[in-house]
C-alpha positions, 0 to 999 in steps of 0.5 A: 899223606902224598907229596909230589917232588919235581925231579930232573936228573936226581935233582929237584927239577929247576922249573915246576913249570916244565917239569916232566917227572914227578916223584909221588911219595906215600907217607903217614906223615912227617917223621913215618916211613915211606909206604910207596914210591911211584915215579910219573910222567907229566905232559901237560901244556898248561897249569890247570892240567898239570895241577888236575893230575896231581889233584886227582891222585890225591897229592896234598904237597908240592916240593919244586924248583922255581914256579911261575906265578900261573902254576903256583896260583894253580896249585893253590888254589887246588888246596895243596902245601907248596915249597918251591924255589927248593934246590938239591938232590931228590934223595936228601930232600926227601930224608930232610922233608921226613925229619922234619928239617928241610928248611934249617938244612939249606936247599934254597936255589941259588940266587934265591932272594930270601935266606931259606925256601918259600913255603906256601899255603893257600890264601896266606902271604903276601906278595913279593915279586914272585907271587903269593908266599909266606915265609916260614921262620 
């Protein structure tokens, strides 16, 4: 599986949108081992570049920050998990991502309106302000 987290700092980047960095994990799944860390550049003006990129290097998942509702239909709609409005150092995010317990363990962003992150699939949710998304409980 590969998985892209927005990075800025260390820290999930606070905006997918603007993101510039972009941590690709390599794993077998939940619970294995990292195979490869690759850190890349994103420079792309608009969603459908940003989203093409992680597209053609095979990224399954996204974890980010906030994400306006053009980048995460985009994303979506290229067939990829996404957990957004995600909040935390890179490094923790990952070990709990691996483990299994990102959502029990808190990193939602600050002033997020719902108790733990938003976790979306293509075409399922419903719409809540921002966007389509599902609640994972």
């Amino acid at each position: 599986m590969k998985l892209a987290i927005t990075v800025w700092n260390g820290r999930i980047a606070p905006l997918f949108d603007v993101a510039h960095h972009v941590l690709v994990v390599e794993t077998e799944g939940f619970g294995t081992p990292v195979i490869q860390l690759t850190t890349i550049e994103m420079h792309a003006e608009l969603p459908w570049q940003k989203v093409e990129t992680l597209t053609t290097m095979g990224i399954q998942a996204v974890i980010c920050g906030a994400i306006s509702c053009e980048y995460e239909e985009a994303v979506l709609q290229a067939g990829m998990e996404l957990d957004a409005f995600v909040a935390g150092d890179v490094d923790d995010i990952l070990a709990a991502w691996q483990s299994g317990t990102m959502r029990q363990q808190g990193y939602s962003m600050p002033g997020c309106p719902c108790p733990l992150h938003r976790r979306m699939r293509r075409g399922m949710g419903v719409r809540h302000g921002y966007g389509r998304h599902r609640l994972d409980r």
